[in-house]
C-alpha positions as CSV (number, residue, x, y, z in Angstrom):
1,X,-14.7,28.9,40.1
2,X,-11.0,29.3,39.3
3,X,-8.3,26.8,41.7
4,X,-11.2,25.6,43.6
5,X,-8.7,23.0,45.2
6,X,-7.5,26.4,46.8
7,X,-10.9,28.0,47.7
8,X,-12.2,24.2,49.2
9,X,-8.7,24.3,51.4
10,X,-8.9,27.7,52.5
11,X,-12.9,27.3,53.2
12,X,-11.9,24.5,55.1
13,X,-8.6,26.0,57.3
14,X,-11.6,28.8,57.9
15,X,-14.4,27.4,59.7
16,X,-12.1,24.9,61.6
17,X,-10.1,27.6,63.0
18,X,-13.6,29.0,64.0
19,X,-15.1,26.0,65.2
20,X,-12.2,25.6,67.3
21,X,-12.1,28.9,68.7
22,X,-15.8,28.6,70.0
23,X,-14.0,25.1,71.7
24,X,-16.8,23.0,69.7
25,X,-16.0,19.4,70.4
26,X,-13.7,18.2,67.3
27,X,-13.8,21.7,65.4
28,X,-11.4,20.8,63.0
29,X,-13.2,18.0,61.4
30,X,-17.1,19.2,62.1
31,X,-16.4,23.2,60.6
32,X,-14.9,22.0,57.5
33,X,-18.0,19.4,57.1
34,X,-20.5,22.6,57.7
35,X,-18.8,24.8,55.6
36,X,-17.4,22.5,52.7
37,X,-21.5,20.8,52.4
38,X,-22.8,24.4,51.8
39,X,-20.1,25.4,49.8
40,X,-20.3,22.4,47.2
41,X,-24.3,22.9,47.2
42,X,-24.1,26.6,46.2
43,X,-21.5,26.6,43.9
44,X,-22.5,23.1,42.6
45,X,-18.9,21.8,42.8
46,X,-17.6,19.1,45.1
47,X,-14.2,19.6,45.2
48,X,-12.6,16.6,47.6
49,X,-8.8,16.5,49.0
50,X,-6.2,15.3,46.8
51,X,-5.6,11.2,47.5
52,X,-2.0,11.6,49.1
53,X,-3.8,14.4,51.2
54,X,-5.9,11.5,52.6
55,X,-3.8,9.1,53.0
56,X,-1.4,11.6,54.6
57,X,-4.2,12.4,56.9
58,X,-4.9,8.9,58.5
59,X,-0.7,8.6,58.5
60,X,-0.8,11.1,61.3
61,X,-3.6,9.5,62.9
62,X,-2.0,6.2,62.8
63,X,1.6,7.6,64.5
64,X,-0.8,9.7,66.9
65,X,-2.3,6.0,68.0
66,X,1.1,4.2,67.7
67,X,3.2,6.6,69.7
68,X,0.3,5.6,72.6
69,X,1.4,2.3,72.6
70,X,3.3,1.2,76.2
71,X,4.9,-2.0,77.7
72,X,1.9,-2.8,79.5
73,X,0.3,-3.8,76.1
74,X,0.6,-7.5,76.6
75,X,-1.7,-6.9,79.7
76,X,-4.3,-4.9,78.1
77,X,-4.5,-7.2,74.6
78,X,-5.2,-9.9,76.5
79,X,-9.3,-9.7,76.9
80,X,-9.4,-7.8,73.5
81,X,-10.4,-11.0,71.5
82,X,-13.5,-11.7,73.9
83,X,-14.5,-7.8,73.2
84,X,-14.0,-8.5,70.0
85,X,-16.4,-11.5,69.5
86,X,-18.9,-9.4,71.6
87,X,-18.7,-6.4,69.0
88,X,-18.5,-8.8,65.9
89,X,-21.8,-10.6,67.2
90,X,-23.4,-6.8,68.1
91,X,-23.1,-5.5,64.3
92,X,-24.4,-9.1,63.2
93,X,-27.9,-7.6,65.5
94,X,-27.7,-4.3,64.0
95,X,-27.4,-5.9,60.4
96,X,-30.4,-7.9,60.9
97,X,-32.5,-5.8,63.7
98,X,-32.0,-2.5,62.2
99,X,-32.1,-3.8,58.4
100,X,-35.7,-5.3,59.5
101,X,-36.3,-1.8,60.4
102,X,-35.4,0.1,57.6
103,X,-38.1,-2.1,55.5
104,X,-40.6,-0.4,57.6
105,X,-39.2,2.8,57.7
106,X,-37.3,3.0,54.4
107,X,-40.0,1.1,52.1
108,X,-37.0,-0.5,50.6
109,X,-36.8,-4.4,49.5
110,X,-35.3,-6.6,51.4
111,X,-31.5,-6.9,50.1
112,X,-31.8,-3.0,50.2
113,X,-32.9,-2.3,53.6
114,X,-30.3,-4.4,55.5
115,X,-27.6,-3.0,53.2
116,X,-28.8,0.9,54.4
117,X,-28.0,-0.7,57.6
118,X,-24.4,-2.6,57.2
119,X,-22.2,-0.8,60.1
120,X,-19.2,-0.9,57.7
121,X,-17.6,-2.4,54.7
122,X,-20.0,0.6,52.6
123,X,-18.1,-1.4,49.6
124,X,-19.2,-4.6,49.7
125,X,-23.1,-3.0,50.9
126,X,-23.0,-1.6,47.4
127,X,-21.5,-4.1,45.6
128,X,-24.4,-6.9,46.7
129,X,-26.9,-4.1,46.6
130,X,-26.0,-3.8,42.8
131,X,-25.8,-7.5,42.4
132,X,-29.2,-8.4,43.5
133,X,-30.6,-4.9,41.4
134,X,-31.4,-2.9,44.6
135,X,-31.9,0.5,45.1
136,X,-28.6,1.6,45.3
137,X,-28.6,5.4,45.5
138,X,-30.9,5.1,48.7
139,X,-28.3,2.9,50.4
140,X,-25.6,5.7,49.0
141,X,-27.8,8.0,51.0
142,X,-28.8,6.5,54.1
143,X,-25.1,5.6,54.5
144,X,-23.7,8.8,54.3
145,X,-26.5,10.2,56.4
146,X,-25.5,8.0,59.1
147,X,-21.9,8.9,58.8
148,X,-23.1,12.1,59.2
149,X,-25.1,12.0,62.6
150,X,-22.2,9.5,63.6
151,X,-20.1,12.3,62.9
152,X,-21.8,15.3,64.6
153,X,-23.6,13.7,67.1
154,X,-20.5,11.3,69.0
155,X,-17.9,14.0,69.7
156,X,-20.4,16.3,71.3
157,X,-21.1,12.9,73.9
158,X,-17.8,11.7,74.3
159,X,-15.4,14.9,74.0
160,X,-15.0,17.8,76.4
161,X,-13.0,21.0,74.6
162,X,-9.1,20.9,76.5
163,X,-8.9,23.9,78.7
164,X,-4.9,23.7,79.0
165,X,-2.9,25.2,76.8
166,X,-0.6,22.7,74.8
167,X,2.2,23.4,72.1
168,X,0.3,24.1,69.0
169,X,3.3,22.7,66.6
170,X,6.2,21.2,68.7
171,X,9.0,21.7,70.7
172,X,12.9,21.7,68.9
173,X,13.2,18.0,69.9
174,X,9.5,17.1,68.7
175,X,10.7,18.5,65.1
176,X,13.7,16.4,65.2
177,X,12.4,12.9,65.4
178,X,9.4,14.2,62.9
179,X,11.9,15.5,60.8
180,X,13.2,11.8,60.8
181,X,10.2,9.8,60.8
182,X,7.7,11.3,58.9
183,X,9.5,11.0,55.1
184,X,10.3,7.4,56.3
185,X,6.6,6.7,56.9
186,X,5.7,8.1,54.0
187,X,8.3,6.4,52.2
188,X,6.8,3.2,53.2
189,X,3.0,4.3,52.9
190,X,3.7,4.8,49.3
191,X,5.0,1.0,49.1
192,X,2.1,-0.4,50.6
193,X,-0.3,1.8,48.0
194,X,1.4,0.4,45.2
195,X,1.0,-2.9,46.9
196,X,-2.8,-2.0,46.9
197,X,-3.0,-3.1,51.0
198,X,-5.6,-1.4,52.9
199,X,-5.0,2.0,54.9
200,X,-1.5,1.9,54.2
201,X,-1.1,5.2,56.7
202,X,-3.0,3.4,59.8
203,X,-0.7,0.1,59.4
204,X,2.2,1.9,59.1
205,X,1.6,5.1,61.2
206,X,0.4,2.4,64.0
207,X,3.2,0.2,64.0
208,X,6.2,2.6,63.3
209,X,4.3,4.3,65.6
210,X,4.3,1.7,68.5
211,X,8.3,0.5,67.3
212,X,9.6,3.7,68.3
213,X,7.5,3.6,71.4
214,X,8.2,0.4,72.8
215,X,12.0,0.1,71.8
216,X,13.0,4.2,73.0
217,X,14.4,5.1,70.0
218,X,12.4,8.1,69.8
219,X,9.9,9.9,72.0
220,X,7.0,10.8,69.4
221,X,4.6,13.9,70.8
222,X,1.9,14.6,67.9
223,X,1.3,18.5,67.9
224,X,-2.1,19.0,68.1
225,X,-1.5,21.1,64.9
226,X,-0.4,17.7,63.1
227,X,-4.7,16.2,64.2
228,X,-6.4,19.2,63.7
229,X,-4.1,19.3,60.1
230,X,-6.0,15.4,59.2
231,X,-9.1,16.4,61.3
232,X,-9.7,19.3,58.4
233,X,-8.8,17.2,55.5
234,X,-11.4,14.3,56.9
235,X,-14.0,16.7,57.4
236,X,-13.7,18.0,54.1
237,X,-14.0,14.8,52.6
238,X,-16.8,14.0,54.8
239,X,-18.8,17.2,54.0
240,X,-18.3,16.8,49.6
241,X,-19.7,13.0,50.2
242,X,-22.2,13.7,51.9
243,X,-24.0,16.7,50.2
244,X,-22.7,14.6,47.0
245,X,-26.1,13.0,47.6
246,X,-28.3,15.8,47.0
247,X,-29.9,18.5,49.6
248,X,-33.2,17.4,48.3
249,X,-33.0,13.5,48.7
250,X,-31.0,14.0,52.0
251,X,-33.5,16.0,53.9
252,X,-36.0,13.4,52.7
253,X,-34.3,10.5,53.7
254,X,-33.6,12.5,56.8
255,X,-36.0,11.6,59.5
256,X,-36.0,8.1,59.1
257,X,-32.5,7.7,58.3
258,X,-32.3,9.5,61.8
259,X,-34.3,7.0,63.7
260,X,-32.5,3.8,62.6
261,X,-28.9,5.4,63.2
262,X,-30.3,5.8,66.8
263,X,-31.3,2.2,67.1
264,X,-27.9,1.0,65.9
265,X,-26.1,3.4,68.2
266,X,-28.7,2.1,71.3
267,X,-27.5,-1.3,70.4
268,X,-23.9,-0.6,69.8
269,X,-24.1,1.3,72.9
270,X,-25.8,-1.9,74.6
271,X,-22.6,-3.9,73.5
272,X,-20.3,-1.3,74.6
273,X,-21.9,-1.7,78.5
274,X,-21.9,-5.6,78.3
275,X,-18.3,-5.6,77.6
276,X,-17.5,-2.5,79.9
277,X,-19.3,-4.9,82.9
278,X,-18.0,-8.1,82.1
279,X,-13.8,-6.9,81.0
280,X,-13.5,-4.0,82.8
281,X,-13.0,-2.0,79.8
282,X,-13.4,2.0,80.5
283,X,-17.2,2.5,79.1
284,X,-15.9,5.5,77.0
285,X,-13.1,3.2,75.0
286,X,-16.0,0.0,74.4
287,X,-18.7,3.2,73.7
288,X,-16.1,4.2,70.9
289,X,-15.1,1.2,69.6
290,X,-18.4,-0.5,69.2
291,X,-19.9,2.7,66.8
292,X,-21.4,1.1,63.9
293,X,-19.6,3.4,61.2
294,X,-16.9,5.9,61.3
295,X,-13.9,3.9,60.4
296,X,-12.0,7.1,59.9
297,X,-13.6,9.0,62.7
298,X,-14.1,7.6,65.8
299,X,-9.8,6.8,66.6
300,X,-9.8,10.3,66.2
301,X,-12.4,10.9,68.1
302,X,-11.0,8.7,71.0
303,X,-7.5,10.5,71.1
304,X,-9.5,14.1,71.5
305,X,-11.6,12.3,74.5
306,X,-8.3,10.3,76.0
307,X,-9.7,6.8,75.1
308,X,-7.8,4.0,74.4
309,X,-6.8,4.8,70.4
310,X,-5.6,1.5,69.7
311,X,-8.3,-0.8,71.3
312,X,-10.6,1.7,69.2
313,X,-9.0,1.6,66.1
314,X,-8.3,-2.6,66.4
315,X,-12.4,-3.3,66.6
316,X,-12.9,-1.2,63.9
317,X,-10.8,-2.3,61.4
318,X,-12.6,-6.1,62.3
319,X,-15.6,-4.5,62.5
320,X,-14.9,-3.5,58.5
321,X,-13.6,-7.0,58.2
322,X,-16.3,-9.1,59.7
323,X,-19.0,-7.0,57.7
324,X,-16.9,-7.9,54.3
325,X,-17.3,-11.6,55.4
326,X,-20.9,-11.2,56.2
327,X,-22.6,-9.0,53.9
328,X,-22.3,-11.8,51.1
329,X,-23.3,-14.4,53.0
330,X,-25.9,-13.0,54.5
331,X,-27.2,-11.6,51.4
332,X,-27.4,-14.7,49.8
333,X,-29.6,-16.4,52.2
334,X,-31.9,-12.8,52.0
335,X,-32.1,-13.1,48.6
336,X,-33.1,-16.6,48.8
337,X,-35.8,-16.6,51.5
């Protein structure tokens, strides 16, 4: 296939525009992952986004979550650490409840089966499932399987298709102040890569973001061009790793892969409800932010359903955290015992 950067991107612009048109909840990011998967397995080439592509991508997401950012936000951070304890202690149960599961289900060892289940940190799941001479391409699988029903299955639950009719791109003063800010937050995104820090475009989207929010400087409106423009691009990526696995070893690994991603989401989902009774938290935001997977996902998921982006986005990036402080640990004692 000649340019197949070109024929991926075009594939991709394609079936989001049609998965959009039918209103399918998150069109944009679930067409591209339909059509990109069946593209790569015919043609036998996965073709991903460039880099800067991605990292532009979660740079829009991050100023689409910043520019939500209000004065009241001293008032709603306040409870966030409880909730945050609460969803740190949830994924420690999924870990070990679904992990014990997955031995049973999975016929994997030990170290193996509760890696398949890590909600997050997939890097440091690999890295200790190497280490301790696991079967690593089954916990590649089962992960990206999950990230696929996680994918599919939550914006269809939490997302209902907008009926009113928004400005596609922007208005003259929109362009303006993106005309402004967006080489500036690339500017510094590109820093922050060469600095190796994590997500560069979510820290800096977020917080320039929320600066021009709180301080008036600018008014920021994302055209919902701008997140179906990073929604594509993620499903693209999305689709290539995923069939990256193989069709074969996927649709085996299927049905029980299906099974335990519904027991973490019960439990997540159990967490969510706790924390939603005891804080007062809208059930749709803790829902969101308690997922166990979908880093990259779910804030975009929230700003498509109207849930709080930011208290989304937070308890995922400590959910990534936590489960980089954990899986070692508890991998050691596993190992061990």
């Amino acid at each position: 296939m000649r340019q197949p950067l070109l024929v991926f991107g075009l594939v991709s612009a394609a079936s989001a525009t049609v998965f959009e048109a039918i209103n399918f909840p998150l069109g944009a990011m679930i067409g591209p992952i339909v059509a990109v998967a069946c593209l790569a397995h015919f043609t036998g080439i996965n073709q991903k986004p460039g880099v800067d592509a991605h990292h532009f991508a979660i740079l829009l997401i991050g100023i689409a979550l910043g520019s939500q950012v209000t004065p009241d936000i001293v008032d709603r951070i306040q409870l966030w650490p409880v909730s945050l304890l609460i969803m740190i202690i949830c994924m420690v149960l999924i870990l070990w409840l679904v992990g014990k599961l997955n031995q049973q289900l999975l016929n994997l060892d030990r170290i193996s089966a509760h890696m398949a289940a890590a909600p997050g940190n997939l890097s440091s799941a690999l890295a200790v499932t190497e280490h301790y001479g696991g079967a690593l391409s089954q916990v590649a699988v089962y992960q990206s399987l999950r990230l696929a029903f996680l994918t599919l299955i939550v914006p269809v639950l939490f997302v209902v298709p907008e009926q009113v009719e928004t400005a596609f791109v922007f208005t003259q003063s929109d362009f303006v102040s993106w005309i402004i800010v967006l080489p500036i937050a690339w500017t510094v995104t590109g820093v922050l890569r060469y600095l190796k820090i994590t997500t560069p475009g979510l820290i800096v989207g977020i917080f320039g973001g929320a600066f021009l929010s709180l301080s008036g400087l600018i008014q920021l409106n994302t055209p919902p061009s701008f997140i179906s423009l990073a929604m594509l691009l993620f499903g693209w990526r999305i689709g290539i790793d995923i069939i990256g696995q193989g069709l074969g070893v996927l649709l085996r690994t299927f049905p029980p892969a299906a099974l335990s991603t519904l027991v973490a989401v019960g439990l997540a989902m159990a967490g969510g409800f706790t924390v939603n009774k005891l804080l007062g938290f809208p059930f749709v935001d803790t829902a969101l932010a308690f997922m166990p997977g979908g880093f990259q996902v779910m804030p975009v998921v929230a700003l498509e359903a109207g849930a709080d982006g930011l208290y989304v986005t937070t308890h995922h990036l400590i959910r990534v955290l936590a489960m980089g402080v954990c899986i070692p640990l508890f991998a050691s004692y596993w190992s061990r015992s």
